[in-house]
N, C-alpha and C positions, 0 to 999 in steps of 0.2 A: 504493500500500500504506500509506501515509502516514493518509490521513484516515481511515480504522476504527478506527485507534488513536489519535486527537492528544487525544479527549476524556478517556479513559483514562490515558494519558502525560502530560499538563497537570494533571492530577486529583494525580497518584501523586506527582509531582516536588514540587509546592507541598507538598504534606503533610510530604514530606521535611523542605526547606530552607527554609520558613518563607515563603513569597515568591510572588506569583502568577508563573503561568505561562502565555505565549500561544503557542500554533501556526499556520504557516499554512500555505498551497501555496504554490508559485512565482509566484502572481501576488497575495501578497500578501492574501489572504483571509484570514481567521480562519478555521479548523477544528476548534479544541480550547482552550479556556481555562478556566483554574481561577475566574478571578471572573465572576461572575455578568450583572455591568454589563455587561460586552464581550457586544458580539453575534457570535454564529455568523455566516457568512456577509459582515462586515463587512468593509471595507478598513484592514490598518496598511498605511500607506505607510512606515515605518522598515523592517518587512520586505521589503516589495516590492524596496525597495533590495537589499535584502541578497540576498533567493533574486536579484536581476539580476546585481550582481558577486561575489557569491560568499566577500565579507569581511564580516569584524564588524563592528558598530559599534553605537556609544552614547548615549544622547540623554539631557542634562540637563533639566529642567524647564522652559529657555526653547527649548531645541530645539524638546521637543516639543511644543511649540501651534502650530510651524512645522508641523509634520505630518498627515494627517488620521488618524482613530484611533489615536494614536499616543500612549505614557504615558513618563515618564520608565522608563531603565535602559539594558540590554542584551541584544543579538538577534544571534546566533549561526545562519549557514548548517547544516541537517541534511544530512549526504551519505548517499547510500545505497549498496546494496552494491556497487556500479556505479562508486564514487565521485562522482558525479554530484550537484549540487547537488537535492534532493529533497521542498526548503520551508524553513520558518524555524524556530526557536523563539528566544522573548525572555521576559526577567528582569524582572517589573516593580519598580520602587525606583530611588534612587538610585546611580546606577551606582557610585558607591566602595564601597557596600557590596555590591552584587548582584554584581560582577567576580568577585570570587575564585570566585563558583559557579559562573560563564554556563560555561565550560571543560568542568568536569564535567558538568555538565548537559547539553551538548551531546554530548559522550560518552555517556553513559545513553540519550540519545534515539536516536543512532545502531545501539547496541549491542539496544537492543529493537525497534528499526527492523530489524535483521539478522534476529535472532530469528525474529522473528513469518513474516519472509519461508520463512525455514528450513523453519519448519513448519507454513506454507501449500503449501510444494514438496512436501514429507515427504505430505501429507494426501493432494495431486492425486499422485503417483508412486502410494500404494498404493489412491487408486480406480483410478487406470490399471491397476494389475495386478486388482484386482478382477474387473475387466471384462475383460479378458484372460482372466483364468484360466476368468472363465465361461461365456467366448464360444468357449475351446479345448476344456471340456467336453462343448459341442454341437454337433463338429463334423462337419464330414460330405464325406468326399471324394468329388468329382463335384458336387456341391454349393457348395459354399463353394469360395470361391477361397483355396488356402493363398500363395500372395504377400502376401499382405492381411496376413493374422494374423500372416505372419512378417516383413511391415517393421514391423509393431505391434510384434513381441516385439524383435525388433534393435533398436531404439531403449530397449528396459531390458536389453540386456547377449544377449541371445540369439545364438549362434553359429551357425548356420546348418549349418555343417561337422562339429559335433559329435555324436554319437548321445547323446540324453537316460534318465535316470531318473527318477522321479518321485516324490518322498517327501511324505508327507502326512499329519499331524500334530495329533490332538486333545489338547488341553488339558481333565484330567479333574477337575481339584481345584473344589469346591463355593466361592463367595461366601460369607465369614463373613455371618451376619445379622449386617446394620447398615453391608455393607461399603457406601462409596460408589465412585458410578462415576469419579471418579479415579484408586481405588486398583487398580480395576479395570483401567484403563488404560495405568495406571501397570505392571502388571502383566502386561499384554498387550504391552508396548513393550518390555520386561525380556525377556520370552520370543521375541520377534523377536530382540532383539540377539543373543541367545545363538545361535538357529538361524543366522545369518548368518554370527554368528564359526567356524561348524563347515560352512556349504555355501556356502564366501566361494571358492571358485578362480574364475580367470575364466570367463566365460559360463554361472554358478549366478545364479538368477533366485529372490528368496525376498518370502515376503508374505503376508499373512493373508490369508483371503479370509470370514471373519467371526469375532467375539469370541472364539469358542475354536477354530477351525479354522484351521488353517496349510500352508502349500507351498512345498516349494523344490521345483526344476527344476535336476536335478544335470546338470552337461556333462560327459560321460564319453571317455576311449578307447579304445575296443570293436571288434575285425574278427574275432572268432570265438569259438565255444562257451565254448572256455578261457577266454578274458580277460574272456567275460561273465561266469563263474563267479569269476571274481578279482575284477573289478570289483564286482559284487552283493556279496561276502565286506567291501568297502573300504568301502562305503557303508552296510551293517549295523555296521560297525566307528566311524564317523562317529554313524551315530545312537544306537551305546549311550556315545559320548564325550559326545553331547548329553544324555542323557537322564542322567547322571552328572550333568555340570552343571546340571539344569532340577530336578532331585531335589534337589542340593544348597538351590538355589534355593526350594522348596517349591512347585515346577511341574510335577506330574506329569502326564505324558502319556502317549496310546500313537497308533503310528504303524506306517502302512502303506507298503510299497516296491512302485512299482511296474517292471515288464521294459525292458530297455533297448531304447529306439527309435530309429528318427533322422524327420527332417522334420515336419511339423506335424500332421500325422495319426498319427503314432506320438507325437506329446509326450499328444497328447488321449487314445493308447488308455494310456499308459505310465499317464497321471493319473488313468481309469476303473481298471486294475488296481490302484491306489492307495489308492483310494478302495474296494475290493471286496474287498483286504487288510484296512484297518481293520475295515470290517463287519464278516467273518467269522471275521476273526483274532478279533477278540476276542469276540462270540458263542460263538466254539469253546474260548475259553481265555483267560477274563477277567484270569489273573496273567502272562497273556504278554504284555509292554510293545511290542515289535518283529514282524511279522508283515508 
């Protein structure tokens, strides 16, 4: 995860602190460096040292001609989230002056090291539900093997034991002209948080499954008429808490409930009646937000 980012990270850090900056892998490559001289792909052997034992260290101006690519300063082991030594990065200068940074620096690198991982998991978790959700909307019993889908879904929180509902969720507010798709984004990430904070008990499964369309996958407990009618009453009650908060937000939507099911062919009819609430709910009554 290291090398997508060391030219960008080596870039960002010099601009800061005034100071070139070099990165490598574990064996001591170069992957990212602010000055131009250094070559991509080169060997410091001052790193190389470093990602091996996994300590700092410094190299004065007569050090370093001892070294192969190697410049005065100081090179500081990257660990990753792992803790695990994950490459190098070093401080090019004279190391009494470069010291007081290499620390933080090293810090910052690790800190955007985490990051970026975060939300490369964050990315693959909601294509995974992506495809989930649209592989459950074409499902077919006698057909499709439901073991499949549901070790798929138990590996994102799916309960197995539980009878599902199925809420589904357009986001109706227009893009100012001129908006960018950050803000977009930014705006679509807002709108997950919030559904999540409200279909968050265990084995609620939530996710977009494109820009303005949303799904959670409510876990319910349901053994007859009556408690479906309670139940259904809790989860209308849930989405006008959300739609309270998405409103505050300047996030209007409207959403469809789908009947409560159990096993994977009821999660796929619960998310078609969902899906056939939005429709017609609001075809029938465009100021009704819940349907």
């Amino acid at each position: 995860m290291l090398r997508p980012i060391a030219q960008e990270l080596a870039e960002t850090i010099a601009r800061t602190i005034g100071y070139d900056v070099v990165i490598t892998d574990l064996a001591g490559i170069i992957i990212g460096c602010s000055d131009p001289t250094r070559g991509i792909g080169t060997l410091n052997e001052a790193c190389a040292q470093v990602a091996a034992s996994g300590q700092p260290r410094w190299e004065s101006e007569e050090d370093a001609k001892l070294l192969k690519g190697t410049k005065p300063g100081v090179t500081y082991p990257i660990l990753g989230v792992d803790r695990k030594v994950a490459g190098t990065i070093a401080l090019t200068g004279a190391p009494e002056l470069v010291r007081p940074f290499a620390l933080l620096v090293k810090t910052q690198a690790e800190l955007y090291l985490k990051e970026r991982i975060a939300a490369a998991e964050l990315q693959e978790r909601e294509r995974n539900f992506q495809a989930l959700v649209s592989d459950i909307a074409l499902f077919k019993q006698g057909i499709n093997d439901p073991k499949i889908y549901e070790t798929r879904a138990e590996l994102m929180g799916y309960t197995p034991s539980s009878s599902y509902c199925v809420v589904a969720l357009n986001e109706t507010s227009q893009p100012n002209e001129g908006s960018s798709h950050g803000a977009d984004y930014s705006a679509q990430q807002r709108l997950l948080s919030e559904i999540r904070t409200c279909f968050g008990n265990p084995g609620d499964l939530c996710g977009s499954t494109s820009p303005h369309r949303f799904v959670a996958f409510c876990a319910v407990n349901c053994d007859d008429d009556t408690s479906s009618r309670s139940v259904l009453d809790d989860v209308k009650k849930r989405c006008e808490t959300l739609l309270n908060r998405l409103t505050a937000a300047k996030l209007p939507c409207k959403i469809g409930i789908g009947g409560i099911h159990r096993d994977i062919d009821g999660l796929s009819a619960s998310y078609r009646e969902a899906l056939a609430a939005l429709q017609m709910g609001g075809n029938a009554d465009s100021s009704e937000p819940i349907h």
